[in-house]
N, C-alpha and C positions, 0 to 999 in steps of 0.2 A: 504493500500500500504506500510506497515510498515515491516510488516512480509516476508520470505522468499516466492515464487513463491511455493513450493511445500507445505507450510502452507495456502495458500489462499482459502477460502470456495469455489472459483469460477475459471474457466481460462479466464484468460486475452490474449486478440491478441496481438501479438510480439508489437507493434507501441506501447500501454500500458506500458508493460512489460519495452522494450525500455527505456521509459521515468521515471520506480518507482523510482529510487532516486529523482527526479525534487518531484513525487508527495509526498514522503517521507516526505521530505524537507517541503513544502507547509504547511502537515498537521502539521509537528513537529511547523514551525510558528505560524499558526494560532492558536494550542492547546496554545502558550508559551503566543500569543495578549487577548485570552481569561480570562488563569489565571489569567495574569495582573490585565486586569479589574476587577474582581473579588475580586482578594486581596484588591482593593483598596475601592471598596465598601461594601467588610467586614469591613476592621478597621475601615470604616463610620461609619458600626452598630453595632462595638464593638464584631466583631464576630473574633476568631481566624484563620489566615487565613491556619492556617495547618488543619481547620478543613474543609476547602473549597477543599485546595489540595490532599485529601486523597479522596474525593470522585471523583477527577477527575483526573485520572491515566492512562495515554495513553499506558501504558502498558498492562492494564488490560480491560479484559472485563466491559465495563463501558457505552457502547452504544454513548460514546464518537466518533464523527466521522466527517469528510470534506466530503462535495458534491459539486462536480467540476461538472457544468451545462453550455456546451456550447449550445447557442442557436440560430439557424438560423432565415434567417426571417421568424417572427412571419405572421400566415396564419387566427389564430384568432381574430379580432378587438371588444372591448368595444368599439363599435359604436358611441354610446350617447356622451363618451369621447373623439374620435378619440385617443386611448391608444390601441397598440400592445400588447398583451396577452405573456410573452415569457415562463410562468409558473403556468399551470392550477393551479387551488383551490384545494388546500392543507393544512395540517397543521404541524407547526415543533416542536419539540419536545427537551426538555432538560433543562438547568438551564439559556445557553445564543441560542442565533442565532447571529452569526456575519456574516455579509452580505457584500461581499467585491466585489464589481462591476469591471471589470476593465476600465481602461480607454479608453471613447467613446463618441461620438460627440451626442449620443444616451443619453434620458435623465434617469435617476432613480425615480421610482414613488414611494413614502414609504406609504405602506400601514398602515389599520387601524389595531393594536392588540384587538385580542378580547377577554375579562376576562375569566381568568379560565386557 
């Protein structure tokens, strides 16, 4: 949502459209909370942190990206657990995942990472 409307691989419904600065905005934050973290657990490991930020360039094709998932109520149940389902099995991909819930009376379940 960074890009102009006629550079997008995809078209998006006016209501999207509508909104690209809001999601602009979004992703530009989220890219800037990510960095952060990063630089800071570089200088943990003594790692340079220009050498963190050069691989992760929101300009550039870098696979770098926000996924904004709203989700209705959930029709799936983890029975065993009485736990709503809102985002089948999958797996995410990249250096971070930052998982930004918003706020809801709804609870967040942090799942198990698995090696590799």
């Amino acid at each position: 949502m960074l890009l102009p409307p006629a550079q997008m691989g995809r078209e998006w419904p006016s209501t999207i459209l509508d909104s690209q600065p809001l999601f602009a905005e979004y992703a530009r934050s989220a890219h800037r909370i990510g960095l952060d973290i990063m630089f800071v657990l570089a200088r943990k490991l003594g790692i340079d942190p220009e050498e963190i930020a050069k691989r992760h360039r929101l300009e550039e094709m870098s696979g770098d990206h926000v996924r904004i998932v709203r989700s209705p109520a959930a029709k799936e149940t983890r029975r065993s657990e009485g736990v709503e389902v809102h985002a089948p099995a999958h797996t995410d991909f990249g250096t971070y995942v930052l998982l930004m819930p918003p706020p809801s009376p709804h609870v967040f379940v942090l799942i198990s990472i698995l090696p590799g």
